[in-house]
N, C-alpha and C positions, 0 to 999 in steps of 0.2 A: 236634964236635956242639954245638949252640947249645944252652945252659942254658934251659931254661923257665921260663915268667914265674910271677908271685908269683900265687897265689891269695887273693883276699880274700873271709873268709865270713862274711856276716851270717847267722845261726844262729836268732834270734827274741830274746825269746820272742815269745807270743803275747801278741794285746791290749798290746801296746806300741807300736800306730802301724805296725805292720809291712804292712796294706794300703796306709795313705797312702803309707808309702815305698816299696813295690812299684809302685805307679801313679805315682809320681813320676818313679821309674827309666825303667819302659815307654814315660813320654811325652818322656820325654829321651835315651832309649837311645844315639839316635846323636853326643849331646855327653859320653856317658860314655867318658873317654880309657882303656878298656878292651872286653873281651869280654863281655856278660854272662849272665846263665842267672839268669833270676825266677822265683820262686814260681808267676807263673802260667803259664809255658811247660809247653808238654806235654810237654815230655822231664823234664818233673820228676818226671811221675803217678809214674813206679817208683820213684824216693824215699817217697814217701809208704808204696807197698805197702809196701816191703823195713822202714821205720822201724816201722810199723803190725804186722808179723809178727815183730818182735824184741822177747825175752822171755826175759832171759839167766835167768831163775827156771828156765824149765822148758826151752829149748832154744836155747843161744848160739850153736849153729852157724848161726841166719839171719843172725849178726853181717856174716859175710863178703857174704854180700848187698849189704849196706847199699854198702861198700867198692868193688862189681864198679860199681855204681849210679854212683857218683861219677866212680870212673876213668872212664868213658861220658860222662859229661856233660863233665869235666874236657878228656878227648882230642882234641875236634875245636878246643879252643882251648890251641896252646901259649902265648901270648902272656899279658901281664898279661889276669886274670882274676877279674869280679865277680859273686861267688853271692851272692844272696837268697833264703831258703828258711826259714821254722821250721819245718819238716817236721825240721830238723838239730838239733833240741835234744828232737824227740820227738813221740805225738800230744799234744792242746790236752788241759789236764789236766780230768780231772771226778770225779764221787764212785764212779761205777764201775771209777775203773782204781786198781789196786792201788799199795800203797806211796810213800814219800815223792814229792810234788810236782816233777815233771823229775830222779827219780831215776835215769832211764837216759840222759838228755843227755853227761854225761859219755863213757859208752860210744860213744853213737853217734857222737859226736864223735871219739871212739877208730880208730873205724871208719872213718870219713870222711878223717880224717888217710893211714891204710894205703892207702884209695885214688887218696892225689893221690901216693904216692911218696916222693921226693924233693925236689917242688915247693916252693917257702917259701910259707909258709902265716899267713895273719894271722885270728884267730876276733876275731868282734866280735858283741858282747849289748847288746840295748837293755832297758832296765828300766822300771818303772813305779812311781811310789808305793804302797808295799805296799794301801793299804785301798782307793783309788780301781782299782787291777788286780783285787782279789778282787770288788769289786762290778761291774767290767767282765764277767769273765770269767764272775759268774754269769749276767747276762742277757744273755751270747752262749748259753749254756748251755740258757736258758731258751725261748730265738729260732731256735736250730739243733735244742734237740734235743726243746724241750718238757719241759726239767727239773720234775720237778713239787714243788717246793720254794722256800723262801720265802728272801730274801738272809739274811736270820738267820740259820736254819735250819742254809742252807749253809755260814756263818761258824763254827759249832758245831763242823761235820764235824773228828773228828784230823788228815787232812792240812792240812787250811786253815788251821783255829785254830794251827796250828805252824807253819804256813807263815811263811818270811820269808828276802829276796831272797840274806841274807847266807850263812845255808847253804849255797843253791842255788848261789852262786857260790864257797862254801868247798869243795863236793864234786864240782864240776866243776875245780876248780885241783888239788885234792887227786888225783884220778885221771886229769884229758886234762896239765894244764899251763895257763900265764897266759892268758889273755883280756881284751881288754878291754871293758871295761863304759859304754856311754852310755847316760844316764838322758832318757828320751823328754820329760820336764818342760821341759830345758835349751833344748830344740827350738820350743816353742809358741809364742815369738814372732818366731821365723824367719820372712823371707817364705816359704821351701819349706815349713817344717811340718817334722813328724817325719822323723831321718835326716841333715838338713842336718850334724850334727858327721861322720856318719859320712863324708858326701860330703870336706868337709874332713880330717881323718883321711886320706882314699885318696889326696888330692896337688890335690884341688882348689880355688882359691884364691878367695876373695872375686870375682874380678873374671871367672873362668869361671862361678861358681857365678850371677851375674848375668845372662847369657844365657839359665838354667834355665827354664824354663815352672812356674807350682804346680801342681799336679796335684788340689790342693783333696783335704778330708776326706773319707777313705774309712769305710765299715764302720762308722759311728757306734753303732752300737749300739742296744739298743729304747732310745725313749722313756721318760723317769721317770712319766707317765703310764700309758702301758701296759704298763710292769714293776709298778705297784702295783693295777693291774686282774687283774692273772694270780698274784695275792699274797693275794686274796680265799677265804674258802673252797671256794667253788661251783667258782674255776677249777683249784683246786689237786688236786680230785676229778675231775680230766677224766685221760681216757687221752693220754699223752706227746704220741701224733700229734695228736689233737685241740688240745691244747694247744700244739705248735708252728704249727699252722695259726691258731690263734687270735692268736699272737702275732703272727704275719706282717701277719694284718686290722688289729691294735689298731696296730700301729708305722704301718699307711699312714695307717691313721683319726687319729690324731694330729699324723704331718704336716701331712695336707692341711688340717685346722682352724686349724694354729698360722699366725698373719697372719705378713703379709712384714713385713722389717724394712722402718722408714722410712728414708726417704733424708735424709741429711744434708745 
């Protein structure tokens, strides 16, 4: 029986670039000298539930979930294999969810593991400069969910003001095993953008990677503008929805005002 190919998993986190490198994949899928399964395929949505309903506090048994999920996506590719997903380190952290900052990544990674088997398995994390990720991931926060709180504010909260990358990655080594860690900074002056070490890391060489298409900046984020518009008294008094709908107006209204760059 033929051994089955290595599994390669980009895990997240979030707000590390991880849309730009999902749209880079997609637009290059068929130069990637593997199989792949992205974030945005729809055979993922059951990751996300199974990640979203685990909650080793109060009930570990949806662990196996997680595991049945993967083997599924894993199975119809014996062959080398490339996963994109942060849905694998957890959902996107915010003030509502309990406990340390990606404190069940570890597990679900646990989880994920049991469901590729046997298969060799390589985890790989992209990171972000701690203070430039906390102010990312408040106004995605603020833009998805209508957080009504101010980046301060949020910097205050116990999990964030304690937050910092090296835990997170001492308590994932501590209960899954090694990983390795690429810093999204390293990436930004790549032609691809974010992602480019990981492509190298997987066996791809300068002179493939040159055929790549860029895929250009995804998910940028709101506006510094209209993050300090929604930071005002008056909006910070608005109900959540109101306030994500508001950011959604403020992020367009901003664009379209800001002039095009001149041409060189």
């Amino acid at each position: 029986m033929e051994a089955l190919g290595e599994v390669f998993l980009h895990a997240g986190f979030h707000k590390t670039g991880t849309t730009s490198f999902q749209a880079l994949l997609e637009l290059n899928r068929a130069r990637l000298p593997a199989a792949l399964v992205n974030h945005c395929d729809r055979a993922v949505r059951p990751l996300k539930a199974a990640v979203g309903a685990y909650d080793p506090a109060r009930d570990a048994s949806t662990g196996p979930a997680i595991a049945e999920v993967v083997r599924r996506l894993a199975a119809p590719h014996p062959g080398r294999l490339f996963v994109s997903s942060e849905f694998l380190t957890g959902p996107i952290p915010s003030p509502r969810r309990p406990g340390p900052v990606y404190g069940t990544a570890a597990d679900i990674l646990r989880w994920a593991r049991a469901g590729l088997g046997d298969r060799p398995l390589t985890v790989a994390l992209t990171i972000r400069a701690r203070e430039a990720w906390l102010g990312s991931l408040h106004r995605h926060l603020v833009a998805a969910r209508g957080l009504p709180m101010t980046e301060a504010a949020f910097r205050t909260l116990p999990a964030f003001a304690a937050f910092s990358w090296g835990a997170v990655l001492a308590d994932i080594h501590a209960r899954f095993g090694p990983v390795e860690v690429f810093p999204m900074e390293a990436d930004l002056s790549h032609r691809l953008g974010p992602g480019a070490a990981l492509l190298a890391r997987f066996g791809l060489s300068p002179e493939d990677l040159a055929a790549w298409q860029p895929a250009g900046r995804q998910n940028t984020g709101l506006p510094a503008d209209a993050a300090a518009a929604l930071e005002r008294p008056v909006a910070l008094m608005l109900p959540a929805l109101a306030r994500k709908y508001l950011a959604r107006y403020l992020a367009r209204d901003t664009r379209r005002r800001r002039p095009a760059p001149r041409a060189l």
